[in-house]
VOMARFI-457780 format. One line per field, with one value per residue (C-alpha): residue number from 1; x, y, z. Coordinates in steps of 0.1 Angstrom, whole numbers, padded with zeros to 4 digits. Last residue first. Layout:
N
marfi <- [NUM  ...]
east <- [X  ...]
north <- [Y  ...]
up <- [Z  ...]
***
This chain:
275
marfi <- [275  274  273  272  271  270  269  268  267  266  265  264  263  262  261  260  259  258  257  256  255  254  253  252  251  250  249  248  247  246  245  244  243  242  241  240  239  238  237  236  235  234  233  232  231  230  229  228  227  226  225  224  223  222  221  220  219  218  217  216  215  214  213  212  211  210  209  208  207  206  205  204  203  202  201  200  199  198  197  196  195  194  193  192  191  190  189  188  187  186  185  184  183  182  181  180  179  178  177  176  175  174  173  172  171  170  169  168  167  166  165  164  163  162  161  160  159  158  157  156  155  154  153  152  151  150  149  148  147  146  145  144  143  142  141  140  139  138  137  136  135  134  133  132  131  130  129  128  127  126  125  124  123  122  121  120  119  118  117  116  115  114  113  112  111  110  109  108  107  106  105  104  103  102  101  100  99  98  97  96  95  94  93  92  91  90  89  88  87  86  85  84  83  82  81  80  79  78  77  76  75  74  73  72  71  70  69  68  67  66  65  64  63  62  61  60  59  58  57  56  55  54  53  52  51  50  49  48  47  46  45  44  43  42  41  40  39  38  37  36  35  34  33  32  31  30  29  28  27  26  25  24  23  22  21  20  19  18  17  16  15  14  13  12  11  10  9  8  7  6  5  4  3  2  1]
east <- [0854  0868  0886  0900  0933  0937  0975  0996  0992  1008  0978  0956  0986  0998  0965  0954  0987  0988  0996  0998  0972  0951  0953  0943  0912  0900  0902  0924  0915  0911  0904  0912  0935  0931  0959  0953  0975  1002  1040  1050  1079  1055  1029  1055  1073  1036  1031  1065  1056  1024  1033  1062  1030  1031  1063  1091  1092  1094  1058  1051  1046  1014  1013  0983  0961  0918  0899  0876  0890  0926  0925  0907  0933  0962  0943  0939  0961  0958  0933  0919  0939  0928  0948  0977  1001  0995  1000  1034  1026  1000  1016  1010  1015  0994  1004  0982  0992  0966  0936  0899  0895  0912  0885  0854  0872  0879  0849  0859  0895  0884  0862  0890  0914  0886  0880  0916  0942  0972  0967  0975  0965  0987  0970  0986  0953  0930  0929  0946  0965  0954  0981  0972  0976  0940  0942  0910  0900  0880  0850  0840  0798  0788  0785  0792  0827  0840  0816  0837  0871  0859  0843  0870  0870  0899  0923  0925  0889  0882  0916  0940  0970  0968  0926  0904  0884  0859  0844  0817  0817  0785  0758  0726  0737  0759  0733  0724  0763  0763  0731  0744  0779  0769  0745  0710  0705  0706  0711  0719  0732  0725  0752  0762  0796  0807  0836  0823  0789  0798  0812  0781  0758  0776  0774  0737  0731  0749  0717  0708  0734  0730  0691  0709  0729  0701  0678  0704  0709  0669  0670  0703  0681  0648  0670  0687  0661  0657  0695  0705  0690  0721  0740  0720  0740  0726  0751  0745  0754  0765  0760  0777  0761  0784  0771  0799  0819  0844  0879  0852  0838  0874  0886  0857  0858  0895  0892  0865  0887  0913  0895  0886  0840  0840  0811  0830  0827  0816  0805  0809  0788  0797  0768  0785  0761  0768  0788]
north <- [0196  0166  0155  0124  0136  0117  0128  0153  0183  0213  0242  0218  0205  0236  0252  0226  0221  0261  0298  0327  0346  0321  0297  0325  0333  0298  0294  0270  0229  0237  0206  0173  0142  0117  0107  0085  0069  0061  0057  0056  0082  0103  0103  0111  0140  0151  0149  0169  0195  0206  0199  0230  0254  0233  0244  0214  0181  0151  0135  0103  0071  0048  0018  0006  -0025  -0013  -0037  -0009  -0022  -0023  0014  0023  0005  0023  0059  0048  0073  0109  0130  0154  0185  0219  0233  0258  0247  0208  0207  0199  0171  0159  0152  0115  0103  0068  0047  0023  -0007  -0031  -0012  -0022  -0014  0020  0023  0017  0038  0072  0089  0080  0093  0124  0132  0128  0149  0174  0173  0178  0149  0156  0127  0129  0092  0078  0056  0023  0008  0035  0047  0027  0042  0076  0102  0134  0168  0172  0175  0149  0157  0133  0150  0138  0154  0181  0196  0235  0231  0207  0222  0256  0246  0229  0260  0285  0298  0280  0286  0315  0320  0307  0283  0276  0254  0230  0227  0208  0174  0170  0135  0135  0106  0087  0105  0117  0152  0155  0169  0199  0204  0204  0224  0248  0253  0253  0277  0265  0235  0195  0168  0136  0102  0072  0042  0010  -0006  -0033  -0013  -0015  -0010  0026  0039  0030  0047  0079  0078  0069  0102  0121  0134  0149  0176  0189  0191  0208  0231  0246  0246  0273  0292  0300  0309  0338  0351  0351  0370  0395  0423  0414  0427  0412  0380  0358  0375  0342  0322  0297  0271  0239  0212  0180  0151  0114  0086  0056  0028  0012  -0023  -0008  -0009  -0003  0021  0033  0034  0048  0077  0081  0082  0107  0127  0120  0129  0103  0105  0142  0164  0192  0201  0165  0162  0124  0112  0080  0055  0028  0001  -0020  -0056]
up <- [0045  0029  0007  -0018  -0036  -0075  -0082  -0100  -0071  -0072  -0069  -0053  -0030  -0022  -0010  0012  0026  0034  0023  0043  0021  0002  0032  0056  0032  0030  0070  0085  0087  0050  0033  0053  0029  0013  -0017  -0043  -0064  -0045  -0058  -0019  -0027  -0046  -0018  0001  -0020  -0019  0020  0024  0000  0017  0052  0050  0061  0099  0099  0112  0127  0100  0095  0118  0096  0105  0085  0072  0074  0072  0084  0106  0136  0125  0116  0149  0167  0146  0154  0196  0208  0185  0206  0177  0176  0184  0158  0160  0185  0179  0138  0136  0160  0145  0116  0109  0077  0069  0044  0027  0005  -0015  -0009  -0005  0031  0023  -0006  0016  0047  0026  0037  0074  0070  0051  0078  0101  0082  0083  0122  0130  0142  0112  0092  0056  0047  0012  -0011  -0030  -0049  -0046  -0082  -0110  -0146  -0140  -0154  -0131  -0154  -0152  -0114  -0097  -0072  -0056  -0033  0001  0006  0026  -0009  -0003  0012  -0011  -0040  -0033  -0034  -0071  -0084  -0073  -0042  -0020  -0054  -0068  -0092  -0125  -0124  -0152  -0158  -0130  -0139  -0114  -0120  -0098  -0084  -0057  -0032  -0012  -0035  -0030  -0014  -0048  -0065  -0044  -0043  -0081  -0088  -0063  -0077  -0111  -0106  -0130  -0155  -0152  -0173  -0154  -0171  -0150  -0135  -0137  -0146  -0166  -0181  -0215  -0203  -0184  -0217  -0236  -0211  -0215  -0255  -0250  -0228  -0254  -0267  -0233  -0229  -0268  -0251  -0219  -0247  -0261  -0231  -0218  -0246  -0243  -0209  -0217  -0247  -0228  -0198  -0216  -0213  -0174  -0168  -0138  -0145  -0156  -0128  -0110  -0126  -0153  -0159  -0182  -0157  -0168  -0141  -0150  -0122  -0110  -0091  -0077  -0071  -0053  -0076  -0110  -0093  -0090  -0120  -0140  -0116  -0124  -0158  -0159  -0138  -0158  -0190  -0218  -0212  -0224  -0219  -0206  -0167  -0161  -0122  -0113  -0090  -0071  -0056  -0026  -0019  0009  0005]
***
């Protein structure tokens, strides 16, 4: 069995959140390392005004030594779920530091707020570590219940470049999963993406040990995918869903809308990504 090493990027240093939960689950699911990274954040605004900047430093170190002390607290989480893993302290633009981080790492796990957001969505912190991090990143909403992660998952396949990403990211839990259903809308899709050739997607499956069954998406606007993969996912009681991120630009999601989009902004279950 190959290694498989998951960071998971705590916003708050608190071990009982779903995204927390969720990484515990599934390192647990693949047998994986898994690493907890807190950032204290130093933007660069930080030094627009060189009076402030001792001040702003000095807050910093503050809170990455309040960071540090709960290194044992992390570690004693990770034994009582038999799992490995470091703590990581680090300090500078959250983005950066993060997507610098996760470069290391097989999968990044983000939880993202339902209620609030720092930015709309596509250029908030999380929208922009998947595109930053070069790297498959579980997000994790923080209304999500996690009970298991991985065990039922549901494939939005619609032939593109980032739904194939996501596929390949996604191949160590698929492997490891006791149901997986795979939507297919390609078609919906085939006017305004240059779609992936779609023969050969249950072969590949069975090559890479992965059993699923391949369900084609009901006809209609390619912006109507949003709903219909989550009353899906619902339907199939998963617990994960993987999925592409942003097959259209950011700023054409946040303005016509998209399956990106709508399932950030109304999504209740771990979605793996990719960009």
């Amino acid at each position: 069995m190959s290694a498989f090493d998951i960071l998971l990027y705590l916003q708050h240093i608190d071990m009982h959140t779903p995204a927390s939960r969720a990484a515990q689950a599934l390192a647990t699911r693949l047998g994986a390392r898994l690493d907890g990274l807190f950032v204290a954040d130093l933007p660069a605004a930080a030094f627009s005004l060189p009076e402030a900047v001792p001040a702003q430093l000095e807050e910093t170190r503050r809170r990455c030594v309040e960071a540090e002390e709960h290194g044992g607290e992390w570690h004693g989480w990770l034994a009582g779920a038999g799992i490995a893993g470091a703590w990581r302290v680090a300090q500078g633009d959250t983005v950066q530091t993060v997507c610098q981080a996760a470069a290391g790492y097989d999968l990044l796990v983000m939880e993202r707020s339902q209620q609030r957001s720092d930015a709309p969505v596509g250029f908030g912190t999380v929208s922009r570590c998947v595109f930053g991090s070069d790297r498959p990143v579980l997000v994790v909403p923080d209304i999500a219940t996690i009970d298991t992660v991985g065990s039922r998952a549901v494939v939005a396949w619609n032939g593109s470049r980032e739904s194939a990403l996501a596929l390949a990211a996604a191949v160590p839990v698929l492997q490891r999963a006791d149901d997986v259903l795979v939507i297919d809308g390609s078609e919906m899709y085939a006017d305004a993406l240059a779609v992936l050739p779609p023969p050969g997607l249950a072969d590949w499956l069975q090559r890479h040990g992965i059993r699923a069954r391949i369900q084609a998406l009901d006809a209609g606007p390619s912006h109507a995918a949003g709903p219909l993969l989550l009353d899906a996912a619902h339907a199939h009681r998963a617990d994960l869903l993987v999925m592409g991120a942003w097959s259209r630009s950011r700023l054409a999601q946040m303005v016509l809308g998209g399956t990106t989009r709508h399932l950030f902004m109304h999504g209740d279950l771990p979605m793996l990504v990719a960009h």
